[in-house]
C-alpha positions as CSV (number, residue, x, y, z in Angstrom):
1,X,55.0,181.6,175.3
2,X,57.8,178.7,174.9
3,X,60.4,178.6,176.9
4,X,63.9,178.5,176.2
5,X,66.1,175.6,177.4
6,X,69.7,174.8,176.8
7,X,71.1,171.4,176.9
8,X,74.7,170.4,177.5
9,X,76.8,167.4,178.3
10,X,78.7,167.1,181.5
11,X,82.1,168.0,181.4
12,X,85.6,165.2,180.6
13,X,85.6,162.1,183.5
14,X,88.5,159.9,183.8
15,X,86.5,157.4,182.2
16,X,86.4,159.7,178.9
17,X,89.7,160.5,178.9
18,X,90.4,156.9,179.2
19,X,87.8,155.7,176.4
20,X,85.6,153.9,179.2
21,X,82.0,153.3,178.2
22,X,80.1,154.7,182.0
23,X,76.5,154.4,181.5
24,X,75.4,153.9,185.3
25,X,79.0,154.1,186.7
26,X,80.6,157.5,187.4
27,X,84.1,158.5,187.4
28,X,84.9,161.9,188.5
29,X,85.2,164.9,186.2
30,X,89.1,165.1,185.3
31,X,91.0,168.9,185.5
32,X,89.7,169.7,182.3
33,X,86.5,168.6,182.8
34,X,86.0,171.4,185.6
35,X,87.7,173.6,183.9
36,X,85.0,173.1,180.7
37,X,82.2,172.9,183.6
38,X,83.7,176.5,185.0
39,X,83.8,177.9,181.6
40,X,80.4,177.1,180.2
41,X,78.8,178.8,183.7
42,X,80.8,181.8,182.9
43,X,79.8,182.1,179.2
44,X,76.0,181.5,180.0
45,X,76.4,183.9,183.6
46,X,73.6,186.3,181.0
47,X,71.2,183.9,180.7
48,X,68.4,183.5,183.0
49,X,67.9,180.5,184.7
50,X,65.0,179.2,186.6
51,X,66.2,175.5,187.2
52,X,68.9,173.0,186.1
53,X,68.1,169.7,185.9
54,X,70.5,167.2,185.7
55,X,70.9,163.3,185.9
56,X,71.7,161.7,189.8
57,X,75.2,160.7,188.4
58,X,78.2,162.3,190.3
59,X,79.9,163.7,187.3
60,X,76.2,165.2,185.8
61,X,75.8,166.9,189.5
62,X,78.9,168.3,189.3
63,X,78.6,169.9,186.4
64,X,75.5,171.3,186.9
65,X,77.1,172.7,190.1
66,X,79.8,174.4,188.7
67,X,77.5,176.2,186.2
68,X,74.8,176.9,188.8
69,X,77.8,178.8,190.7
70,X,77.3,182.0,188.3
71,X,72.9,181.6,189.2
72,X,70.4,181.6,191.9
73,X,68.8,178.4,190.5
74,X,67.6,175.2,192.0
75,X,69.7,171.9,190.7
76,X,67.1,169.2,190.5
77,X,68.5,165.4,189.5
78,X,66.1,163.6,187.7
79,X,66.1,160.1,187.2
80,X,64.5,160.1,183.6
81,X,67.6,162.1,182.5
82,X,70.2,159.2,183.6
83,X,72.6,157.6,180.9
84,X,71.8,154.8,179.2
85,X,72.8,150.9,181.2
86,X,75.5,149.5,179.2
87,X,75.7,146.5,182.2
88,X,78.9,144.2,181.5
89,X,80.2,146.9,178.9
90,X,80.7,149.9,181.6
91,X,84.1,150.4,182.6
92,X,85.2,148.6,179.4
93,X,87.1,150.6,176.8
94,X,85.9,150.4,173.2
95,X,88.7,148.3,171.6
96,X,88.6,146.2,174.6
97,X,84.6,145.4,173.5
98,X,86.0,145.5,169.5
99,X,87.9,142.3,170.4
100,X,85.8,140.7,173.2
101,X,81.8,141.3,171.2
102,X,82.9,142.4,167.8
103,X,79.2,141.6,166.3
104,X,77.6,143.3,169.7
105,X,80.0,146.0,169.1
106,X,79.6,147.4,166.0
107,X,75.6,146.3,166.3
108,X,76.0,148.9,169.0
């Protein structure tokens, strides 16, 4: 028997709001990114979970948390589910990378 898993993306950081590339750094989730957190948790409170697993970062955890609220499941961060290392590109915005790397950029 397979089971089922669902996969979802944490919910608006500043950083997003803002156009910021994160990778490795975190910025917290904004208003509306708890708010989307909060709803997804109630719109899945049918569905069975046994576990969430989620990445180490602050923003991932918190998300998971917020959705776990409407479970009795574990919240396990696993390492192999962090975001990709952007290095000198996190924190940057996108047109600030346009103008500094164009080439890298639209490589990327």
């Amino acid at each position: 028997m397979k089971t089922p898993r669902s996969i979802t993306r944490h919910g608006e950081t500043q950083w997003n709001s803002e156009r910021r590339l994160q990778g490795w750094q975190d910025s917290p989730l904004t208003a509306l990114g708890v708010c989307q957190a909060q709803w997804l948790g109630e719109a899945l409170r049918e569905v069975a979970f046994t576990a969430i697993y989620t990445s180490p970062s602050q923003r991932t955890r918190t998300t998971a948390e917020l959705i776990g609220a409407h479970h009795a499941c574990d919240i396990l961060p696993q390492d192999a589910l962090r975001d990709l290392y952007m290095g000198d590109w996190e924190g940057k915005t996108r047109e600030e990378l346009q103008q500094r790397e164009p080439e890298a950029f639209t490589a990327f």
